[in-house]
C-alpha positions in Angstrom: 88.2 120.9 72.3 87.1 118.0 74.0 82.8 118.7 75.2 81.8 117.9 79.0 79.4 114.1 78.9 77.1 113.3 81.5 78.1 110.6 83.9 76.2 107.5 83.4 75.8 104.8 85.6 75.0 101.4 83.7 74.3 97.5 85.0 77.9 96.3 85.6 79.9 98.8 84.9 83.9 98.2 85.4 86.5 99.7 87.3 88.1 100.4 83.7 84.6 101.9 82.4 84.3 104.3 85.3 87.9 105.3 84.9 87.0 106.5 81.0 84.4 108.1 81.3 85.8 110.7 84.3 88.1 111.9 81.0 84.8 113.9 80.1 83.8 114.5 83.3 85.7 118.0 84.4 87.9 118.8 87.6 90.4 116.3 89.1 88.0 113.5 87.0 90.4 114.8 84.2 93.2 114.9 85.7 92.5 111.0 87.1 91.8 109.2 84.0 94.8 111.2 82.5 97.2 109.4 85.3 95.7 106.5 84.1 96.6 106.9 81.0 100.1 107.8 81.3 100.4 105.2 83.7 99.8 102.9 80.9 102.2 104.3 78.9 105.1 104.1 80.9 104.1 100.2 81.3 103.5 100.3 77.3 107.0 102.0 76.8 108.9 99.4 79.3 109.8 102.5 81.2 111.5 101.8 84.6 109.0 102.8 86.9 109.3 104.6 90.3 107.2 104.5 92.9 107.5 106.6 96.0 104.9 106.8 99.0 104.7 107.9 102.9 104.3 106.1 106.0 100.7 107.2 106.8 99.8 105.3 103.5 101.5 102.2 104.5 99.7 102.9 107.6 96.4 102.2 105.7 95.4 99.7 103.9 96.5 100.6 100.7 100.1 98.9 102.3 98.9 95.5 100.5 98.2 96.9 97.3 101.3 98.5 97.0 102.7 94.7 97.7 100.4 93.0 95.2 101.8 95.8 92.8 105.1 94.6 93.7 104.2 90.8 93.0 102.9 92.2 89.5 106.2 93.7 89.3 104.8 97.2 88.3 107.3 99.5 90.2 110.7 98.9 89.3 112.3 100.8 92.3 110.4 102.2 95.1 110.8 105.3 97.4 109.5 105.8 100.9 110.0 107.0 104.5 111.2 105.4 107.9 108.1 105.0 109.5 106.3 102.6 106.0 109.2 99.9 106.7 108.6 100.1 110.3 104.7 99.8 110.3 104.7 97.2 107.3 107.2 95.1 109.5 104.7 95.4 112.4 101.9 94.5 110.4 104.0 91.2 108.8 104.9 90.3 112.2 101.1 90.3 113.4 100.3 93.8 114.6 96.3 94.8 113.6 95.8 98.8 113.3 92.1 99.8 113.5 89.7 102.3 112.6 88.4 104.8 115.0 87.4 108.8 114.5 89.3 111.9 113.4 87.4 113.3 116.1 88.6 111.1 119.1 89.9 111.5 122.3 93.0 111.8 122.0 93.9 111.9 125.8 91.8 109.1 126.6 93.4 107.0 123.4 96.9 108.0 125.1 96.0 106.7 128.3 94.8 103.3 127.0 98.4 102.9 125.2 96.5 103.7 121.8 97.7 106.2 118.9 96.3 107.9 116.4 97.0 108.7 112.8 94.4 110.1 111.4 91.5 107.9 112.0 93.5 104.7 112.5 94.6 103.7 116.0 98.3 101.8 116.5 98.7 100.0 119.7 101.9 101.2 121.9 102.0 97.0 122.7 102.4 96.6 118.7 105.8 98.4 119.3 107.1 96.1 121.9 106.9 93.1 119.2 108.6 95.2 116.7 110.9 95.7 118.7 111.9 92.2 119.8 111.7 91.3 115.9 114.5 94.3 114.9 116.9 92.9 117.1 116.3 89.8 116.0 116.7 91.1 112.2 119.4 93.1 113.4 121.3 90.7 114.5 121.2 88.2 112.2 122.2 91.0 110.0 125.1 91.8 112.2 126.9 88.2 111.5 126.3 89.0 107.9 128.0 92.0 107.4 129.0 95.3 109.5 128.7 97.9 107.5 125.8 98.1 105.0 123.4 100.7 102.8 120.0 101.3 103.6 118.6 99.5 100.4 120.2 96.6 101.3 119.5 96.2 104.9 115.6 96.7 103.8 116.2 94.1 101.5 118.0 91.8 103.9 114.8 92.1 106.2 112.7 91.4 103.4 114.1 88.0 102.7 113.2 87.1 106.5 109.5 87.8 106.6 106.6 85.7 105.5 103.8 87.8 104.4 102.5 87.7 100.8 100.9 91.0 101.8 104.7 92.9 102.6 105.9 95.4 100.8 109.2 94.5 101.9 108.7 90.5 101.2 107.5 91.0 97.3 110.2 93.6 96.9 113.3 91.6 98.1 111.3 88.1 96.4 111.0 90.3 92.8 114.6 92.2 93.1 112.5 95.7 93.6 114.7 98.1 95.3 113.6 100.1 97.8 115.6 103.1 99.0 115.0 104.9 102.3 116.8 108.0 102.6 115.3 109.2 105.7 115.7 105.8 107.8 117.0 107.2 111.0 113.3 108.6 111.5 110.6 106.9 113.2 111.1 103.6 115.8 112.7 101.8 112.8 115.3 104.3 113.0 115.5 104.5 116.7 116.3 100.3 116.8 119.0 100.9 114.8 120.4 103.7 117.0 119.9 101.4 119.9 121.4 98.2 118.2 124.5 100.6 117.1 125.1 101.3 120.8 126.3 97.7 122.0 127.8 96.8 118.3 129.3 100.3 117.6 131.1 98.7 114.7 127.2 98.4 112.8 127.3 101.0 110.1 123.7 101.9 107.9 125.5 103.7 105.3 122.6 106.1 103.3 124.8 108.1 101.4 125.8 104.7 99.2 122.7 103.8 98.2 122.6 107.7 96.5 125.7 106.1 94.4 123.4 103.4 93.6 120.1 105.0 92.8 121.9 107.6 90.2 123.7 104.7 88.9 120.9 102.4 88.2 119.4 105.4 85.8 120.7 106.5 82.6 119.9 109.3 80.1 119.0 106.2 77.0 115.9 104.8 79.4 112.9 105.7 79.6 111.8 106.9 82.9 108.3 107.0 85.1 107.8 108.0 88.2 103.8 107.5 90.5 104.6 110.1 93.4 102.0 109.5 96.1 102.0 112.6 98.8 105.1 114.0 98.7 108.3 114.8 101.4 111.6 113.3 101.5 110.3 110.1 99.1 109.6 112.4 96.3 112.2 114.9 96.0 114.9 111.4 96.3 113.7 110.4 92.9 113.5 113.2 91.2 116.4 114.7 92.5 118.1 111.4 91.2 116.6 110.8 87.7 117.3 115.1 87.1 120.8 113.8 87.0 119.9 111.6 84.1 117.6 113.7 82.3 114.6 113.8 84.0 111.5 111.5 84.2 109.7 110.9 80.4 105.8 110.3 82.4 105.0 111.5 85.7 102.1 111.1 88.0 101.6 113.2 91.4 99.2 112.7 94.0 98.5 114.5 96.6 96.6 116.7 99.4 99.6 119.5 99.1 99.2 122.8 97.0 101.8 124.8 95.5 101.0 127.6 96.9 103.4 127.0 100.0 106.6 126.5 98.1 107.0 122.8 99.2 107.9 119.7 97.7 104.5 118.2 98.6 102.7 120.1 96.6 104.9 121.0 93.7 103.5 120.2 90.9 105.1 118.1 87.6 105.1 121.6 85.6 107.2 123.0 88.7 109.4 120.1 88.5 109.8 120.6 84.6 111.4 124.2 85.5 114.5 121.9 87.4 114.4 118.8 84.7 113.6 116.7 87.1 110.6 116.0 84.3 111.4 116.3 80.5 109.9 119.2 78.5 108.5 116.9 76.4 107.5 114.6 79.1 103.8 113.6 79.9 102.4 114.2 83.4 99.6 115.2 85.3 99.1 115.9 89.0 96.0 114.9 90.9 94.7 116.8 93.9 93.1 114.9 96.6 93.4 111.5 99.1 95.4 109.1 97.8 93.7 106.4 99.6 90.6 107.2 97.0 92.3 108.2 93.8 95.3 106.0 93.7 93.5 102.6 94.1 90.6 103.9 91.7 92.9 104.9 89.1 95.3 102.0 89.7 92.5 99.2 89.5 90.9 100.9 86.3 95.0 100.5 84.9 95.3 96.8 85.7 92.5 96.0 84.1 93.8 97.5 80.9 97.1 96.1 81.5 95.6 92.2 81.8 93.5 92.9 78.7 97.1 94.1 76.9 99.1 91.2 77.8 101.2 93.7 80.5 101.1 91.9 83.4 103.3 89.0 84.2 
């Protein structure tokens, strides 16, 4: 049995160091520098790699590291909700969102046209822009084609912004696919309802892109998935790669417990029980904020990767 060490700080110490040495340091330090590990692996393995996220991450800042990810082509396919292509099309097209309290006031923020998730503030003005820019999008789309899947219409929007820092411009520059099943959420959603009204002909078809995602996996490949949080993004890839045999490595993070029965916080032994995960298959969850463990763990991984020759 592996012994508890002391945590010692030294002169220099790396990203990759500090990520070690939490493997003897108990709690969700275990369970972190495991991730890591079979985060490696999957990269080691040539596994295609999932990973799925929610909007209030995009929200933060951790929306351009899940870009440069993209531009080190990490994630094969990617998973998320409504509201992450909606605020990381706000943010490409200039919108800043700012810090402010948990503890504000919220009815003085409302009257001042500012919203709060969390401790971040969006500007209702922000909104206006994005909305200007989807109809734009929308209808350049439109002269394109009249009936098309979700993946393809994030990808399509993609091609037509200019940020290095996009999640949707690195994914649709490195042929990463990202699937929204929930798209008609959020004020992304809500433009698309409103474009449909004056062309009624405009069709977002969701259900294709499940033909797609199922048929882009197979039982021969090996399969990871890096769930961060939980909801609709989560169960869509498991729920697909259960149909071809589950995931080989797995890595949850989140805030959720199991105790409540929901997909948020089931864990990958839970999942094992549906073979949505392998029997065999390696995986860990992590319990806490993502916007601390995920970009910890992550940088402590690249820095393994660029000593192994894995990154491109």
């Amino acid at each position: 049995m592996k012994k508890v060490k002391d945590f010692i700080w030294h002169e220099h110490m790396s990203v990759e160091e500090l990520l070690d040495s939490f493997g003897s340091l108990g709690y969700q330090a275990v369970e972190l520098a495991e991730a890591g590990k079979i985060v490696l692996k999957m990269k080691r393995a040539g596994a295609k790699i999932f990973l799925t996220f929610t909007s209030n991450m995009v929200t933060s800042g951790l929306r351009g590291f899940f870009s440069q990810l993209c531009k080190l082509k990490i994630p094969n396919i990617l998973v998320t909700t409504s509201g992450a292509i909606e605020e990381d099309i706000m943010k490409s097209v200039g919108e800043e969102f700012e810090i402010a309290s948990f503890n504000s006031d919220d009815t003085a923020l409302h009257e001042k046209g500012e919203n709060r998730v969390g401790n971040i503030v969006i500007h209702t003005a922000g909104y206006m822009k994005f909305e200007d820019k989807m109809n734009e999008f929308l209808t350049n789309i439109y002269e394109k084609k009249k009936r098309i899947s979700a993946s393809e219409l994030i990808y399509e929007i993609g091609l037509m912004l200019n940020d290095e820092n996009s999640i949707l411009y690195q994914s649709s520059k490195n042929n990463i696919s990202i699937y929204c099943p929930g798209i008609a959420d959020s004020s992304f959603g809500f433009q698309l309802f409103m474009f449909q009204q004056k062309h009624p002909d405009f069709i977002v078809d969701v259900i294709k892109d499940m033909e797609r995602i199922t048929l882009d996996l197979n039982f021969d490949e090996k399969k990871g998935i890096i769930s961060l949080g939980g909801s609709i993004s989560k169960h869509y890839a498991v729920f697909a790669a259960l149909l071809s045999g589950g995931f080989d490595y797995a890595v949850y993070m989140t805030t959720s417990h199991a105790s409540s029965g929901s997909m948020s916080g089931a864990t990958t032994q839970e999942a094992k029980s549906w073979g949505k995960i392998k029997d065999d298959g390696e995986a860990v969850t992590v319990n806490g904020d993502v916007s601390l463990t995920f970009p910890l763990m992550m940088t402590g991984v690249l820095d393994k990767m660029k000593k192994e020759g894995l990154l491109k």
